[in-house]
C-alpha angles and dihedrals in degrees: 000000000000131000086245087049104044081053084054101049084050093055091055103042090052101038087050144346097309135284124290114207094260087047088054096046095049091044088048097053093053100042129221106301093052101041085057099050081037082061100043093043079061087061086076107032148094108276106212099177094048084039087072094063121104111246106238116244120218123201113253114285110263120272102180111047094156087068087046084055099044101035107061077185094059088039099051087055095045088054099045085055089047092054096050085038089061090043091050079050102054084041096058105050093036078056093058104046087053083051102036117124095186097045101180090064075059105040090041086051085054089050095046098050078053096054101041096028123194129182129204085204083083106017090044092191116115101184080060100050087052085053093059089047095053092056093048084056102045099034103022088097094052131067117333094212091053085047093052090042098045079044096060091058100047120110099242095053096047084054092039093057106027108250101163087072094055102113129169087227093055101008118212106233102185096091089045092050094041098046081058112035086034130034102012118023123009137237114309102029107100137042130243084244085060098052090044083056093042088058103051084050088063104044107123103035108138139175118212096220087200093064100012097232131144112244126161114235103222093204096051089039119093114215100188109121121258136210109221129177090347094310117112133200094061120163115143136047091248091057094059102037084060085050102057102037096055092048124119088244093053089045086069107022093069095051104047084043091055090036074048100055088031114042114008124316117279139188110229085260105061106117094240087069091061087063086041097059100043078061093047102039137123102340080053086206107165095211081051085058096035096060096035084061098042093046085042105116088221089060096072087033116123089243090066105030105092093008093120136069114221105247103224106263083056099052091036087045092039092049096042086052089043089065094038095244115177123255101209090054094053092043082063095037108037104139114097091045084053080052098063094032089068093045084053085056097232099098097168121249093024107072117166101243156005074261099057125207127329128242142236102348090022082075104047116093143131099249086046091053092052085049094055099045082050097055104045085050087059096044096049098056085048100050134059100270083182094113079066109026093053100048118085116288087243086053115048089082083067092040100054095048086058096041088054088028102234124172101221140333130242120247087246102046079043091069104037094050091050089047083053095045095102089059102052086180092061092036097050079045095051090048096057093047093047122118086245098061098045087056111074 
C-alpha cells in the first residue's frame, strides 16, 4: 500500500469503522483533501444505507409504578420487555453503523455516547436512551455549547445523574462535578466552592418520567445568586452551562479530548491542542474541530497511525463492513454479535461508568483476546472469503490486507499469514486477530 493510501485508510478508519475495497478505490480517486470534506459534508446528509434500518418501538412509558412495585408479576414483565427492548436498541444502531453511507454521523455518535455516557443499567428506559442518541446524532456536529446545553436536559442524563434529588435545601452536586470534570473542563480546573454553587444553580431540575419532558420544579429551585468560576451573579443551569463550555479550560479540554478518541490520547498541554483550539474556538463548532484534526499533519503521523486499539464496536462493526454484510439482516439476528460484544466487555447503552470505557491497554486481555479469535472463526466461515481464497496462494498475504485495508504487516504477522495461505479460512482469521488490525 502506498504511503497516500496507507493516509487514506487511516482517514477512514478513524473517521468511521474501516474502509471496505470500494471505500478505498473512491477515496483514492479523490485524494485526501477531498475524502475528508467528503466525510464531514455526511454529517449533514441524507444517510441512505442507515436510513434502511427499522427504527426500534418501545412499549408506552409506565403510568402506574405503584402497581410495578406492588405486583412481582407486572414487574417481572416490565423488566423482561425492558431487557429485549434494550436488545432491539443495541441492534439497531449496530445495524446502523454496519449500513451507514455517511460513517462519521455514526462514529461521532459513538464519540459522543463515550464522552457523555449513559447507562440503561441505571435510566432503564430504553426509549430514553434512543432519545440521547438521536441528539448526539442531529446536533453532535453543531455547537458544543448548544449540545451541552440541549445534554443536561435529556432524560437520560437527568436519570443518569440524579437530578430529581437535587433540592435547594441539600443540592446534588453530581451533575455539577461531572459538567465540569467530565464533559467540559477537566480535572483541576474548579474549586469545591464552584461545584457547591453549580449545584445550587441546578435545584429544581426534574424529569416528568410520564412524558418524559424537562420542567423545573420552583419550589425545589434556589434563586440566590451564585458566584461561580469567578462570575458572579449565577442563578440557573443554563448560566452555568454557558459558563463552562466557553471557558479557556474548555477551549482546550474538548479538543485534546476528540484529538484524544480520534488520533492518540493527549493532556490539555500537549502543543497539538494549541492548533486545535485556534480551530475550535470561540465559535466551539465541532466540524470546525473535526477537520481541523483530521487536516492536522500530526493525524497521519506515525505517532498517531496505529496508536489506537479498536475498542470493540469499532473492530466487530469494521469487520462485519469489511465483508459487506448486510445491515437489515443483523438488525433481525443480532445475537451472536451481542454475544461477543458482551464478552468484549462495550455492550452500547450500558457503559460502566460516568467515566465511560478506557482506551488502548483497558481492551487487552486475555479473555478479550479469546473473544476476538472466537468471533472471527465464526465470521469466516459466514462471509464470502472469495477476495482471498481466489487470488494466488503467494498472493492472498497481500489480499487479505487489502480486503481488511491495512497499511502493512509486521515481519512477524508476515510470516504467519503466508504459512497460513493454503487455508484462506485460518489466514483471513489470523488477519483479523493480528496485532495490525486491532489497532486502528
Amino acid at each position: 500500500m502506498t504511503t497516500a493510501s496507507a493516509s487514506l485508510a487511516h482517514l477512514l478508519r478513524r473517521s468511521g469503522f474501516g474502509a471496505t475495497a470500494a471505500e478505498m478505490t473512491a477515496a483514492e480517486q479523490a485524494g485526501y483533501a477531498a475524502t475528508a470534506e467528503r466525510l464531514l459534508a455526511g454529517l449533514g446528509a441524507p444517510d441512505h444505507g442507515a436510513a434502511a434500518i427499522a427504527t426500534p418501538t418501545f412499549a408506552p412509558l409506565p403510568t402506574d409504578l405503584g402497581q410495578l412495585r406492588s405486583d412481582p408479576s407486572a414487574r417481572k414483565s416490565f423488566t423482561q420487555q425492558l431487557a429485549l427492548e434494550h436488545r432491539q436498541l443495541v441492534a439497531w444502531w449496530l445495524a446502523r453503523m454496519v449500513a451507514t453511507t455517511n460513517p462519521l454521523a455514526e462514529k461521532l455518535t459513538f464519540l459522543l455516547h463515550g464522552h457523555f455516557p449513559t447507562a440503561i443499567s441505571k435510566v432503564r428506559f430504553p426509549q430514553f436512551m434512543y432519545g440521547q442518541n438521536e441528539l448526539f446524532r442531529t446536533q453532535g456536529a453543531g455547537a458544543f455549547d448548544a449540545l451541552t446545553q440541549a445534554v443536561a436536559v435529556d432524560p437520560a442524563m437527568l436519570i443518569w445523574l440524579d437530578a430529581s434529588s437535587d433540592k435547594a435545601s441539600d443540592p446534588n452536586e453530581n451533575f455539577a462535578r461531572e459538567l465540569m470534570e467530565r464533559f467540559t473542563m477537566g480535572i483541576g480546573t474548579y474549586t469545591e466552592d464552584d461545584v457547591r454553587a453549580a449545584s445550587y444553580a441546578f435545584t429544581g431540575w426534574r424529569l416528568d418520567r410520564l412524558t418524559g419532558e424537562f420542567t423545573i420544579d420552583q419550589q425545589e429551585h434556589s434563586p440566590a445568586p451564585q458566584t461561580f468560576l469567578g462570575v458572579p451573579g449565577v442563578s440557573t443551569g443554563q448560566q452555568v452551562i454557558d459558563i463552562v463550555t466557553h471557558s479557556g479550560a474548555s477551549a482546550r479540554f474538548v479538543p485534546a479530548a476528540f484529538w484524544s478518541h480520534l488520533a492518540t490520547p493527549v493532556t490539555v498541554d500537549d502543543p497539538v491542542v494549541d492548533d486545535l483550539t485556534a480551530a475550535y474556538h470561540p465559535d466551539l463548532d465541532v466540524t470546525s474541530l473535526l477537520r481541523a484534526i483530521f487536516s492536522h499533519p500530526d493525524f497521519t503521523s506515525p505517532g498517531v497511525t496505529g496508536g489506537l486499539v479498536k475498542q470493540p464496536v469499532e473492530y466487530v462493526v469494521g469487520a462485519l463492513r469489511a465483508f459487506g454484510v448486510d445491515g437489515t439482516a443483523l438488525a433481525s439476528r443480532p445475537d451472536g454479535v451481542l454475544e461477543v460484544l458482551t464478552g468484549l466487555g462495550q455492550l452500547l447503552f450500558d457503559p460502566p461508568s460516568v467515566g465511560g470505557w478506557g482506551q488502548n491497554e483497558y481492551w487487552l486481555s486475555t479473555a478479550a483476546a479469546l473473544t476476538r479469535w472466537q468471533f472471527a472463526g465464526r465470521l469466516t466461515t459466514l462471509v464470502d472469503l472469495s477476495p482471498v481464497a481466489d487470488a494466488a496462494p503467494n498472493a492472498r498475504v497481500d489480499a487479505v490486507a487489502e480486503l481488511l485495508a491495512v497499511d502493512t504487516w509486521s515481519t512477524a504477522t508476515a510470516e504467519a499469514l503466508r504459512r497460513a495461505g493454503g487455508d484462506p479460512t485460518l489466514l483471513v482469521t489470523l488477519a483479523l486477530v493480528s496485532p495490525e488490525y486491532v489497532s486502528n
